[in-house]
C-alpha positions in Angstrom: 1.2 -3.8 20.3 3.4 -3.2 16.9 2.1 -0.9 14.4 2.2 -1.8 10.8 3.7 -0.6 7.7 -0.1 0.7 6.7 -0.4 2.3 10.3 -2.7 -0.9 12.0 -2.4 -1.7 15.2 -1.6 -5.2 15.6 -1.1 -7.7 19.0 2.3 -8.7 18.9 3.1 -12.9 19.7 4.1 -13.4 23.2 8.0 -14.6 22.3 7.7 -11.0 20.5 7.1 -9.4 23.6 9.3 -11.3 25.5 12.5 -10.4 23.4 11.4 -7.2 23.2 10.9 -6.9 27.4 14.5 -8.2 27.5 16.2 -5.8 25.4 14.5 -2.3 26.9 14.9 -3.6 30.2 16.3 -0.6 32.3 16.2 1.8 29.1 14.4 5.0 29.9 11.5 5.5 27.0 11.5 8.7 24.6 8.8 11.1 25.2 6.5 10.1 21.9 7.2 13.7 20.6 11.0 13.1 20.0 10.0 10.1 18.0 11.1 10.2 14.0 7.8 9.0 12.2 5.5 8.4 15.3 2.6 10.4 14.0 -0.7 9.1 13.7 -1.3 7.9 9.8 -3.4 10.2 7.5 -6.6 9.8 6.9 -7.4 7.9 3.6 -9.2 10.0 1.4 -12.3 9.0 -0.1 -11.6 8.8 -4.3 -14.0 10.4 -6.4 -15.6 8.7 -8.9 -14.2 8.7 -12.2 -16.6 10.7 -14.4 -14.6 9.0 -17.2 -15.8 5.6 -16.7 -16.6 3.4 -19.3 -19.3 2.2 -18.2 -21.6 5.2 -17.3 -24.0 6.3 -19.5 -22.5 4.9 -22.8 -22.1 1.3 -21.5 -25.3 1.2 -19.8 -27.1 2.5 -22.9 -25.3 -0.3 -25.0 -26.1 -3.1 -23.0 -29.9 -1.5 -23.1 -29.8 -1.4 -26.4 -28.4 -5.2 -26.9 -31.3 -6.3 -24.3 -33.6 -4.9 -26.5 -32.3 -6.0 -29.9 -32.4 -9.7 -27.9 -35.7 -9.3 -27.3 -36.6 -8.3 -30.5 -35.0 -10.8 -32.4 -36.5 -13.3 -30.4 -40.0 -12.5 -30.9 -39.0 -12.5 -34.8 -38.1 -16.0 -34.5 -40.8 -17.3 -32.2 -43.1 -15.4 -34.7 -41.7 -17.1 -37.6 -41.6 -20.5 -35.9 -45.7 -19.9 -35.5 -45.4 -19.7 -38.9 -43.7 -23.0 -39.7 -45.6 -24.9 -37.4 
C-alpha cells in the first residue's frame, strides 16, 4: 500500500511493488516509531457554519419578499386582463 499526500491509503500497481520488492530486498525495516512523519493524519475538523452568510435570514427574506411581489403583480395583471376582455 502507499499512503497519499492527504493521508489515504491507496493499492499501489503491481510493477510498483515489484521495484519496490527489489530495492529493500535484504534491508532490515525501521521500527514505525523512528519514522520522520509516519503518524497517523489529523482528524479533519468539522467547519462551523458561517453565521455571516449571505444568505441566512436576509437572503431568504428577499427572495420571500420577490415571491410575493411576483405573485402580486400577477394577480394585478390577470385582474386587469378580466377587465379588457
Amino acid at each position: 500500500m502507499a499512503r497519499a499526500d492527504d493521508g489515504t491509503w491507496m493499492r499501489m500497481p503491481d510493477e510498483m511493488t515489484g521495484i519496490v520488492k527489489q530495492l529493500t530486498l535484504g534491508r532490515k525495516p525501521y521500527p514505525a516509531s523512528d519514522l520522520i512523519g509516519a503518524a497517523p493524519p489529523p482528524h479533519p475538523k468539522p467547519v462551523a457554519a458561517d453565521p455571516y452568510s449571505p444568505l441566512w435570514p436576509e437572503g431568504v427574506a428577499i427572495a420571500l419578499i420577490a415571491i410575493a411581489a411576483a405573485f402580486l403583480a400577477r394577480g394585478m395583471w390577470l385582474r386587469g386582463a378580466a377587465r379588457r376582455a
